[in-house]
C-alpha positions as CSV (number, residue, x, y, z in Angstrom):
1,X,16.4,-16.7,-11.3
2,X,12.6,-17.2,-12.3
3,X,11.0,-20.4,-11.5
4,X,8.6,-22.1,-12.9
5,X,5.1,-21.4,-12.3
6,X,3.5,-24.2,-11.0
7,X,-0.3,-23.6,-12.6
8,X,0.3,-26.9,-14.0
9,X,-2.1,-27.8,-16.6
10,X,-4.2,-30.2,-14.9
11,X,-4.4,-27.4,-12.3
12,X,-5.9,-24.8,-15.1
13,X,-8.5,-27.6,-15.9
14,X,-10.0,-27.3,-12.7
15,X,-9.7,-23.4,-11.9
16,X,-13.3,-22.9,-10.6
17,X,-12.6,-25.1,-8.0
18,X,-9.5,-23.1,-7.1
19,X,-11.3,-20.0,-6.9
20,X,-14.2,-21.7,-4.5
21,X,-11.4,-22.4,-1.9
22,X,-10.0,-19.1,-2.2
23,X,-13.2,-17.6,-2.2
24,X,-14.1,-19.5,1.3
25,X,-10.4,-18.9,2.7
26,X,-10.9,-16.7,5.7
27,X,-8.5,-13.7,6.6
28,X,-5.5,-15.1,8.6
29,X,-6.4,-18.9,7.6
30,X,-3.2,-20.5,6.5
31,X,-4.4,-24.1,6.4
32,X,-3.3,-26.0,3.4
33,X,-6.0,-27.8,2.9
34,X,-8.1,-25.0,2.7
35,X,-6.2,-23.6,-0.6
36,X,-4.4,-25.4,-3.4
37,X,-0.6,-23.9,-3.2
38,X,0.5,-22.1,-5.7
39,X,3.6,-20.6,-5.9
40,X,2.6,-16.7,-7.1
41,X,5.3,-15.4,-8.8
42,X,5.5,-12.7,-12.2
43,X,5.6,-15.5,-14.8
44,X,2.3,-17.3,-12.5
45,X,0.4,-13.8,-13.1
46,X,1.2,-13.8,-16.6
47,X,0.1,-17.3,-17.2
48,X,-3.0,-16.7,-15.4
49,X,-3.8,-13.5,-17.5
50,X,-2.9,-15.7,-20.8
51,X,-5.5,-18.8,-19.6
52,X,-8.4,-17.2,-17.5
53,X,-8.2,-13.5,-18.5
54,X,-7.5,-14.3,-22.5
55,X,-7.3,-11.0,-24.3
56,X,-8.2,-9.1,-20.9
57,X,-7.1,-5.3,-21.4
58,X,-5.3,-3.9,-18.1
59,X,-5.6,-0.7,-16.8
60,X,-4.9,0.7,-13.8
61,X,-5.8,4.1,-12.6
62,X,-4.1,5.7,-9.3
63,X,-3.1,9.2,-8.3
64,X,0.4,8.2,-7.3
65,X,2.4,7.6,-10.7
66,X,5.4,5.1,-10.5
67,X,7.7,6.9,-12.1
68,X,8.3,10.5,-12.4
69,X,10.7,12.6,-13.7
70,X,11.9,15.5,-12.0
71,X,14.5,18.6,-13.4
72,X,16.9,18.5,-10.7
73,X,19.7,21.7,-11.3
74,X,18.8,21.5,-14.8
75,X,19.8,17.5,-15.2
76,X,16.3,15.0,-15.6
77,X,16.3,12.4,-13.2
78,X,13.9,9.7,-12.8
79,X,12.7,9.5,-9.0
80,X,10.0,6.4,-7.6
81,X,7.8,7.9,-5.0
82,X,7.4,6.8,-1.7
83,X,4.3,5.1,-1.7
84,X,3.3,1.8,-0.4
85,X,0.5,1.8,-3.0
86,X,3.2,2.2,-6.3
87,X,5.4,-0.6,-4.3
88,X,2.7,-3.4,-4.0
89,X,0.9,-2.5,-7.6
90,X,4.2,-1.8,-10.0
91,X,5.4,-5.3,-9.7
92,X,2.0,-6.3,-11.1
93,X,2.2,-4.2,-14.0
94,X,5.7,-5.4,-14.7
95,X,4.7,-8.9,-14.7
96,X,0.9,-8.2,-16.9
97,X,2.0,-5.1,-18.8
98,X,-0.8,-2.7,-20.0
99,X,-1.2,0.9,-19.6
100,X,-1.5,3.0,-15.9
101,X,-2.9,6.2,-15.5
102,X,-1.9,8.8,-13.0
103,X,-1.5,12.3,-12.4
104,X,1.5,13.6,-13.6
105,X,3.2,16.0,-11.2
106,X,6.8,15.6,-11.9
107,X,8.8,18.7,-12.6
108,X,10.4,17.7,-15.8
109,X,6.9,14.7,-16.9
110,X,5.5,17.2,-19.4
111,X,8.4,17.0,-21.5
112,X,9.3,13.1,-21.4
113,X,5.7,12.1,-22.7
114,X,4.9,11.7,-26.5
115,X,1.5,13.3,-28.4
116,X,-0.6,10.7,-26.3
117,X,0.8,12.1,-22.9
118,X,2.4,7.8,-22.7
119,X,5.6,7.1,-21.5
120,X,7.1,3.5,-21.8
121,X,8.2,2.4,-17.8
122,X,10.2,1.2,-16.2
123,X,13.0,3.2,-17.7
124,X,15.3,0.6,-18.4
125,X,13.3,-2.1,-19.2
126,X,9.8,-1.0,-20.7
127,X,7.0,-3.2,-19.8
128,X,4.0,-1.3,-19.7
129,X,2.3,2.3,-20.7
130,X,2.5,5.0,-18.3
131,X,-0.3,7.7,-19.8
132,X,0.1,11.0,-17.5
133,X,-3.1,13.1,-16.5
134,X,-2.5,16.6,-16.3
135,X,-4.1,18.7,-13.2
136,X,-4.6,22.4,-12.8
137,X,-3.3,23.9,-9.3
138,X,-7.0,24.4,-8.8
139,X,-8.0,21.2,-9.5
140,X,-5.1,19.8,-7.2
141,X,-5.9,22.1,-4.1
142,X,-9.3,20.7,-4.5
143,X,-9.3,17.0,-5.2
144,X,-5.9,15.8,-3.9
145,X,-5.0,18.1,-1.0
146,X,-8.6,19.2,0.2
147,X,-11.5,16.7,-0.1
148,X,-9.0,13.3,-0.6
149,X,-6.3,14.4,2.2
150,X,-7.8,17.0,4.8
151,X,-11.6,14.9,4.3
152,X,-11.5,11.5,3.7
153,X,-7.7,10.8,5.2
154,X,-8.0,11.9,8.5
155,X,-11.9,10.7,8.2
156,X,-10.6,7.0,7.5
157,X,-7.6,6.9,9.7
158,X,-9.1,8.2,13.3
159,X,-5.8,9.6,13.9
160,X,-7.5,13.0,15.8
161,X,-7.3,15.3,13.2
162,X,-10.6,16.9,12.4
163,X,-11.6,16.0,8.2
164,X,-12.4,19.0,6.6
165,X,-15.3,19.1,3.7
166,X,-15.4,21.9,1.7
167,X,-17.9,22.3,-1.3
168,X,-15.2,23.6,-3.8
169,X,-13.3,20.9,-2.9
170,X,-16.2,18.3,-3.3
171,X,-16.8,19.9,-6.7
172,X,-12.9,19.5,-7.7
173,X,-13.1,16.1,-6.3
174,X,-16.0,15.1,-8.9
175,X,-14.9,16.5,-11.9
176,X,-10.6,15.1,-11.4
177,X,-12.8,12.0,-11.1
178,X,-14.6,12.2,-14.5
179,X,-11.2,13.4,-15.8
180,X,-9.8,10.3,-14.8
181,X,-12.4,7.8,-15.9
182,X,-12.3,9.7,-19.6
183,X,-9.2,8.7,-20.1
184,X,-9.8,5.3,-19.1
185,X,-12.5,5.1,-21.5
186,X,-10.4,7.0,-24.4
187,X,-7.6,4.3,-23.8
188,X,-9.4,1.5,-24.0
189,X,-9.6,-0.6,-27.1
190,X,-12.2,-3.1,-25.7
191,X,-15.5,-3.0,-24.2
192,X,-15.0,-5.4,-21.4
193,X,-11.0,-4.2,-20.0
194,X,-10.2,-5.0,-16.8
195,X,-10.0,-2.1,-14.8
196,X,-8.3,-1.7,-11.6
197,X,-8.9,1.4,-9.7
198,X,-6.5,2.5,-6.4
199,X,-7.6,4.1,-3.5
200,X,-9.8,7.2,-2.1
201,X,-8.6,9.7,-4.4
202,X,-11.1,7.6,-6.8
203,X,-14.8,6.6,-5.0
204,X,-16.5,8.2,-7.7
205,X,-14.5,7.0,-11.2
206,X,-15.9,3.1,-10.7
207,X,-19.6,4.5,-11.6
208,X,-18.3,7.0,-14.2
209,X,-16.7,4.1,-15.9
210,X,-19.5,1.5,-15.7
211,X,-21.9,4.4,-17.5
212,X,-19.8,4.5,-20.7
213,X,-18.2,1.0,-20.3
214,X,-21.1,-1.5,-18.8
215,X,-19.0,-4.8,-19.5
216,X,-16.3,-3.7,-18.0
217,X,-15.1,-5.8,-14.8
218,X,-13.9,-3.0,-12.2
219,X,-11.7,-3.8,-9.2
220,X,-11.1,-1.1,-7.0
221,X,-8.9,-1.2,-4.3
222,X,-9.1,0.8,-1.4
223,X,-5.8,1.0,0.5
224,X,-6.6,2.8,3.8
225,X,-9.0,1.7,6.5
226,X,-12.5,2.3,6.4
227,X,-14.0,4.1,9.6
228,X,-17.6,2.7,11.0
229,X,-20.6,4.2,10.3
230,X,-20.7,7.1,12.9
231,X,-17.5,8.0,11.8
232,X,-18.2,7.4,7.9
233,X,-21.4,9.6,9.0
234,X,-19.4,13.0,9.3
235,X,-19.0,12.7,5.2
236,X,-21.9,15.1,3.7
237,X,-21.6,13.2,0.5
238,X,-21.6,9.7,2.4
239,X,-24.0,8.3,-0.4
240,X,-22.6,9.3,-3.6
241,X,-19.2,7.8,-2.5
242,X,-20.9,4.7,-0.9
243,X,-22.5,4.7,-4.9
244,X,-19.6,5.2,-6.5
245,X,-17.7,2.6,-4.8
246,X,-20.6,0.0,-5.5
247,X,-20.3,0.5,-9.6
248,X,-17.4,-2.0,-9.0
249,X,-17.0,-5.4,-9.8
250,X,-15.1,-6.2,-6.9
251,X,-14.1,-4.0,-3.8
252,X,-10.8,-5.0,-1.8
253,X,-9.7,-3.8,1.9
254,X,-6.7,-5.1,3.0
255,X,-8.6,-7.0,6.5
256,X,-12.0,-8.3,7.3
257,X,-12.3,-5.8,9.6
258,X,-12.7,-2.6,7.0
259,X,-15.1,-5.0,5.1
260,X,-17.3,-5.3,7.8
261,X,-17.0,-1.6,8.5
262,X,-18.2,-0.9,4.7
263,X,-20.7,-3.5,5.1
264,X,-22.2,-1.8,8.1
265,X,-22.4,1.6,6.3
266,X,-23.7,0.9,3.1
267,X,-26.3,-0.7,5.7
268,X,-27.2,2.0,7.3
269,X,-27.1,5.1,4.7
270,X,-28.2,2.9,0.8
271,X,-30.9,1.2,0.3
272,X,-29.7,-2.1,-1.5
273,X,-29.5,-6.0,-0.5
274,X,-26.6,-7.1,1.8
275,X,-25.5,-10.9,1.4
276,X,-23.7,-11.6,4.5
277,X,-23.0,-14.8,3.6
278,X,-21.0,-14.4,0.0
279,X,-20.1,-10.8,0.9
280,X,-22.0,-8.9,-1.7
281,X,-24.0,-6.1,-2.4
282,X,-26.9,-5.3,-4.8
283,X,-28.0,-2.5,-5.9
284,X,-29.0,-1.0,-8.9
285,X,-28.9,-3.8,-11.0
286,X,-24.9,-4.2,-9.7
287,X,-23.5,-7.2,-7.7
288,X,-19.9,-5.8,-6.1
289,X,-18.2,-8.6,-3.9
290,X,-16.9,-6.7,-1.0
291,X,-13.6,-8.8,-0.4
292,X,-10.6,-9.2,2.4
293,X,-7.1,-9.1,0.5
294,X,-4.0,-8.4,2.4
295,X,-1.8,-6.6,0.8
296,X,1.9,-7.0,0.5
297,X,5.4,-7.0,-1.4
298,X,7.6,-8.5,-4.2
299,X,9.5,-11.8,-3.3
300,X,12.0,-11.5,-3.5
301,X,12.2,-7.9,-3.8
302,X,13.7,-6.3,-6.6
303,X,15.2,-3.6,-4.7
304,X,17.5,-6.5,-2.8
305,X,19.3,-7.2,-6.1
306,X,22.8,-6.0,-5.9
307,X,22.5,-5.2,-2.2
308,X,26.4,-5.4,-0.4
309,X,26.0,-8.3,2.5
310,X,24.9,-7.4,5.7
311,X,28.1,-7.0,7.6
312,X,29.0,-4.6,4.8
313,X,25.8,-2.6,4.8
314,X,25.9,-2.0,8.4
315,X,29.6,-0.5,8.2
316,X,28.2,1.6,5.2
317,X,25.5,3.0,7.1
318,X,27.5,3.6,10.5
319,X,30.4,5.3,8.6
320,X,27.8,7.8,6.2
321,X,25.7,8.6,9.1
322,X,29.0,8.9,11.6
323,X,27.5,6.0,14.2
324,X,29.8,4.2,16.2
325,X,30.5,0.7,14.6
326,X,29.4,-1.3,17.2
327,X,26.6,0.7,18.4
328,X,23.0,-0.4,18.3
329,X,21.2,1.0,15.1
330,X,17.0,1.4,14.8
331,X,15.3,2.7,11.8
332,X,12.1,3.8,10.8
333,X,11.0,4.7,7.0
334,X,7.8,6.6,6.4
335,X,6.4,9.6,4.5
336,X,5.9,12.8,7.2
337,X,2.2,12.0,8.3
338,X,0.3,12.4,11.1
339,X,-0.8,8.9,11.0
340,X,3.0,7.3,11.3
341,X,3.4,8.0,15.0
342,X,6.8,9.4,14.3
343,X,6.9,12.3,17.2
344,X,5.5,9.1,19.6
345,X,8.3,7.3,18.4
346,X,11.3,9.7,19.5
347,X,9.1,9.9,22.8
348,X,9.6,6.2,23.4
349,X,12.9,6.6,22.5
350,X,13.4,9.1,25.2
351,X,11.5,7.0,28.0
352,X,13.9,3.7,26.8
353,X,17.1,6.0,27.8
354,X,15.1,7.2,31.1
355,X,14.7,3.6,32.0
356,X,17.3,2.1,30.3
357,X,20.9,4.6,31.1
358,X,23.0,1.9,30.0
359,X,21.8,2.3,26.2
360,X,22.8,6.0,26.2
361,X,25.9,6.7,23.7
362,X,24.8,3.0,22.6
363,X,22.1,3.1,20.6
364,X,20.6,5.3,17.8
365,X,17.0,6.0,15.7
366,X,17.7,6.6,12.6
367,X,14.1,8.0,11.1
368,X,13.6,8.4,7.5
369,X,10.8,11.0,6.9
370,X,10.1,11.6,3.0
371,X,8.3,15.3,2.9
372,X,4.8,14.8,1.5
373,X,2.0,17.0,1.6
374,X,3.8,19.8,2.8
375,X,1.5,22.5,1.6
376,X,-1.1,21.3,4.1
377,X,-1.0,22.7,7.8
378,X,-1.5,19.5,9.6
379,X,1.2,18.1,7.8
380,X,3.6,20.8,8.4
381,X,2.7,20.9,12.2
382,X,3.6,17.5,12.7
383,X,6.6,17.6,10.6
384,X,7.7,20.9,13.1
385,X,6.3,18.9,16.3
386,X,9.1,15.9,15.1
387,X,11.8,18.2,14.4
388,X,11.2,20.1,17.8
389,X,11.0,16.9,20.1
390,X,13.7,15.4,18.3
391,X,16.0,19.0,19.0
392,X,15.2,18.0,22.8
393,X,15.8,14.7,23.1
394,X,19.0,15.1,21.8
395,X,19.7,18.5,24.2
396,X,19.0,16.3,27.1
397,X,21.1,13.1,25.8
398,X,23.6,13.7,22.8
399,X,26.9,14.3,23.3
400,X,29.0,16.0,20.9
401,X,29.9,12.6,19.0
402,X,26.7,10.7,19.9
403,X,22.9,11.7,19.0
404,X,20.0,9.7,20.0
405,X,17.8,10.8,17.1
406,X,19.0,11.3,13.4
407,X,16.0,12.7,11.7
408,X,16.6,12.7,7.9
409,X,13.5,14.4,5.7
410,X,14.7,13.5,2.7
411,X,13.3,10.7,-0.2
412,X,15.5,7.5,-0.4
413,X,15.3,5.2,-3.2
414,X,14.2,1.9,-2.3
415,X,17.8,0.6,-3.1
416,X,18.8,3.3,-0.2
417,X,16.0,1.9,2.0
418,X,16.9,-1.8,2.0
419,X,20.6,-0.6,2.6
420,X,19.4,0.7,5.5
421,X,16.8,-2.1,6.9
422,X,19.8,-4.7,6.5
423,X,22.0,-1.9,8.7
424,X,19.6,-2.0,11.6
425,X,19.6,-4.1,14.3
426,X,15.4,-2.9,14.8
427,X,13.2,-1.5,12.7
428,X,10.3,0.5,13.9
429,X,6.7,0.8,12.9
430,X,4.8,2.8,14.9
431,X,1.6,3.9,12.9
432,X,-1.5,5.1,14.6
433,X,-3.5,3.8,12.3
434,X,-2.5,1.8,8.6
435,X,-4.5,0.0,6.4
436,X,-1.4,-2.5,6.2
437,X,2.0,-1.0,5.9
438,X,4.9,-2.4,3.4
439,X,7.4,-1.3,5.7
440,X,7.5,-3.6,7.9
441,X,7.3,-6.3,4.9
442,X,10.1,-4.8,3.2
443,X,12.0,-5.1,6.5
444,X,11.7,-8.9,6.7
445,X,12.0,-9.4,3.1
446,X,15.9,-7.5,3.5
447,X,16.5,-9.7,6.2
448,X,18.2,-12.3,4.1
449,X,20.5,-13.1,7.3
450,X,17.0,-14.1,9.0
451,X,18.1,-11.5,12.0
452,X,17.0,-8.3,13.4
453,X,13.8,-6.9,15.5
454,X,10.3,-5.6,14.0
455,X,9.0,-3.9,16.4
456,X,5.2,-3.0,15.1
457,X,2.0,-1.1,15.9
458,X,-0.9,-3.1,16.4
459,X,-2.9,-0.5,14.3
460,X,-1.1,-1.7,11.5
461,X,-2.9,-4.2,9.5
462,X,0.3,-6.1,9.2
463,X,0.1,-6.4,12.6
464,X,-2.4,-9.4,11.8
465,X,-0.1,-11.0,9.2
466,X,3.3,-10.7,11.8
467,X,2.4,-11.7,15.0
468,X,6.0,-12.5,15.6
469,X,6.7,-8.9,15.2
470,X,6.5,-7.0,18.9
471,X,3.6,-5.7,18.8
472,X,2.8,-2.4,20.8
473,X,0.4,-0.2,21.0
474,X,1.9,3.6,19.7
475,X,0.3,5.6,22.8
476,X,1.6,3.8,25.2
477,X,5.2,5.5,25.4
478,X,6.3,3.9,27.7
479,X,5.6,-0.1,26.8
480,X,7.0,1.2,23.3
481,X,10.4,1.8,25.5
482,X,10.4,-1.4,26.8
483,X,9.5,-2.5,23.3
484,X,12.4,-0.9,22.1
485,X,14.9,-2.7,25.0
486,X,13.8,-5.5,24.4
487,X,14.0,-5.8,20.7
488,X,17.9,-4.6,21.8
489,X,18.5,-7.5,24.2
490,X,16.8,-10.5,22.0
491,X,18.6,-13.5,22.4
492,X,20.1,-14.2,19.2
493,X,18.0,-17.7,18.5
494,X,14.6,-16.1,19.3
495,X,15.4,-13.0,16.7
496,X,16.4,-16.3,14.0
497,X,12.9,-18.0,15.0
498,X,10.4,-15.0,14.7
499,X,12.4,-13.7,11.4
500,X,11.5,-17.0,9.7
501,X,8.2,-17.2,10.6
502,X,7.8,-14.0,9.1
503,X,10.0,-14.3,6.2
504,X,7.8,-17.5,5.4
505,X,4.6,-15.8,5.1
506,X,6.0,-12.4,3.5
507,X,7.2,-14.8,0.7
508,X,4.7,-17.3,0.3
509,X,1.9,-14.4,1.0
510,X,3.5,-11.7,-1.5
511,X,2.1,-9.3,-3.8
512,X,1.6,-11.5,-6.4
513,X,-0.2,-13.6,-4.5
514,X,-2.7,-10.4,-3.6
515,X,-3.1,-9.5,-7.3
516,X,-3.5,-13.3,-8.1
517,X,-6.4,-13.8,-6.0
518,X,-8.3,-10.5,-7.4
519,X,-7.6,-11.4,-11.0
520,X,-9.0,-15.3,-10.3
521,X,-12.2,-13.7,-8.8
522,X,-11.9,-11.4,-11.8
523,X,-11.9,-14.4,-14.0
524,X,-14.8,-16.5,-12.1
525,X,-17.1,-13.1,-12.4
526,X,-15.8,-12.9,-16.2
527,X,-16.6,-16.5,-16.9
528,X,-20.0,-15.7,-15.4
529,X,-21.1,-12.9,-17.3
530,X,-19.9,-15.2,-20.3
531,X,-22.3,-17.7,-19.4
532,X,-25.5,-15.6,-18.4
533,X,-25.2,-13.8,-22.3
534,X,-24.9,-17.2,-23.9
535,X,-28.2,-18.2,-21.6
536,X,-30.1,-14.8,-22.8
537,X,-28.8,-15.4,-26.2
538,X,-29.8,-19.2,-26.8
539,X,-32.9,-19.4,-24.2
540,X,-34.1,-22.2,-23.2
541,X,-33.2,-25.9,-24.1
């Protein structure tokens, strides 16, 4: 049931002052009197875009598309990727409509577009415009699987794979990002849209837009974490993607922490004007706030609708999966990357049953691995490195009714994947390094019971937002097995008391919340720019 916003309009009348709180609320600072409450919901989004954003056009631009449709044994089905970046912004565009562009790589998406290359999404309620991009396999080896995922991926996340930078693949990079930024400015109707750019696949399109569409406001979000500057330093073309990034209005990291990082290497490689204070940059005639904003999930989750109860989802799971009914059940849910710590996981696993005998035959991982950039070799050696350790693990422990490790590498609808997080006694996140992760959201937003264990990497950015998780650290195997027994032998109460802590801020902290804040900031910078043309315009009184 919806409830009513509570942007009462008293509150409306004094928005500025609103967005001055927010604007001075520190990451992690949950004091009330810091920030007027409102309660962020689809219907408070809307009724922001209709009173500060009037008339704003919304367009959101993001590899990742949020639906796609895929010609499985000859029958179309519609699949939603596994993507924590469709999960936090679809909601969003449910709630504001307006079009998203994205590449188009479903099997079947060529032929269930009309002349424009627009499909109307979701499928079975149509809120906004999907416009598909199409790429060339050159193009895609290029942009998407070279200089965005063997370069700036393994460059952002420090996860000990060496970034590749390849000049093609630079090349590719450039001109998928003047693709891109074409169509934004073929699709839009208005000179001043509101355009909200996703991640590294896109440094470059917040400049290409701003040279054809000057009023435009431009918030790009960049969803992984940003290295420091020595690191950042390894990146020959450092400076064009530090300009790029800088055509925005407004540039969002999920902590204070990547800001800082950002901060520090626009310092040291542009030559601009810092404002420590506001968190701002200037340069070349371009003000871009440089901004903390955390991330996170619908509340209450759409994918929880129509979920069986607990007791029945955990038989469901035991019987498909052929776990013994009163065994103890873990899960984890990730794509296949080097970055989700899933081979360090099954080691913990292992050194848990070395230390712990008594949980042999008792307790399970069930892992969750969706296939993604398999045509990379880094990605297929760590899918092979899980595989293998898994195979031994099990050698050494499994019986032939009992396995301590179930790897699945398959995708799972997110209707699938909260069947399985109210299943679990645990659920593990184990990341090396994560800008936030939505997993571990997901998992305490499923948790309707207000039970079960997070157990959670402290490179996860929502390692800051959960402190009630157990929080380990993924390279120590060993404190990740006692991690794991003691998540098992929680007293009952104390897994009650940490689930609502977290349940509390998952729901009052929830997507809408993230988009809310950007789009108020949007509005202030809006309003602004309203202001400064009237003063040009009038002069002088």
């Amino acid at each position: 049931m919806t409830t009513t916003p509570r942007l009462a309009k008293p509150l409306l009348q004094t928005v500025r002052g609103i967005m001055d709180k927010i604007l001075r609320k520190e990451e992690g600072r949950r004091n009330a009197n810091d920030v007027i409450r409102v309660e962020w919901t689809a219907e408070s989004l809307k009724h922001l875009l209709k009173t500060e954003l009037t008339d704003a056009e919304v367009i959101v631009v993001s590899n990742r598309e949020p639906y796609s449709h895929q010609d499985i044994d000859g029958h179309v089905q519609i699949q939603r990727p596994a993507s924590g970046l469709v999960t936090a912004v679809e909601p969003i565009m449910r709630a504001c409509g307006g079009l998203w562009i994205a590449h188009g790589s479903g099997s079947a998406d060529a032929s269930n577009v009309d002349e424009q290359d627009h499909v109307a999404v979701p499928p079975d309620t149509p809120s906004y415009v999907l416009r598909r991009i199409w790429l060339t396999d050159e193009e895609l080896t290029g942009y998407y699987y070279g200089l965005a995922n063997e370069g700036l991926w393994p460059l952002c996340h420090i996860a000990f794979v060496r970034p590749a930078f390849r000049t093609a693949d630079w090349a590719q990079y450039v001109a998928v990002n003047r693709k891109f930024a074409d169509a934004v400015i073929a699709e839009a109707k208005t000179p001043n849209p509101l355009v909200l750019i996703q991640d590294y696949h896109f440094a470059l399109a917040p400049r290409m837009v701003r040279e054809r569409l000057p009023d435009a406001t431009i918030i790009t979000f960049w969803h992984i974490p940003w290295p420091n500057p020595e690191m950042f330093s390894i990146c020959p073309w450092r400076a064009e993607i530090l300009q790029g990034l800088l055509s925005s209005s407004i540039l969002g990291f999920h902590t204070q922490f990547h800001c800082l990082n950002f901060l520090d290497s626009v310092d040291r490689f542009l030559e601009c004007h810092i404002d420590r204070e506001h968190r701002s940059v200037s340069a070349n005639a371009q003000t871009t706030l440089v901004r903390p904003y955390p991330i996170s999930i619908e509340w209450p989750p759409k994918a929880l609708d129509g979920q069986p109860n607990i007791a029945e989802c955990r038989k469901e799971i035991r019987t498909r999966f052929n776990l013994s009914q009163d065994g103890k059940l873990a899960v984890g849910v990730e794509r296949f990357d080097y970055t989700k710590g899933i081979a360090d996981r099954f080691r913990a696993v292992e050194s848990m049953l070395e230390s712990h005998p008594e949980w042999i035959g008792r307790f399970s991982l069930l892992q969750i691995a969706a296939p993604s950039r398999s045509e990379l070799a880094a990605y297929r050696a760590v899918q092979a490195e899980a595989r293998d350790i898994a195979g031994v693990i099990n050698d050494r422990f499994g019986t032939e009714s009992w396995q301590p490790i179930l790897l699945v590498p398959t995708h799972h609808e997110p209707e699938q994947i909260f069947t399985l997080f109210r299943a679990a006694d645990l659920c593990v996140v184990s990341s090396l390094h994560d800008g936030m992760n939505l997993v571990a959201k997901e998992f305490v937003a499923a948790r309707d019971d207000d039970d079960g264990v997070l157990i959670l990497s402290t490179f996860a950015g929502a390692s800051r937002e959960l402190p009630e998780a157990l929080i380990v650290n993924p390279y120590d195997i060993q404190a990740m097995g006692e991690a794991l027994h003691q998540g098992l032998t929680m007293a009952p109460d104390q897994r009650r008391d940490r689930m609502r802590l977290m349940r509390d801020m998952v729901a009052e902290y929830n997507v809408h919340f993230w988009a809310g804040h950007m789009l108020m900031d949007a509005a202030r910078i809006r309003k602004r720019q309203t202001i400064d043309i009237a003063t040009t315009t009038t002069g002088p009184q």
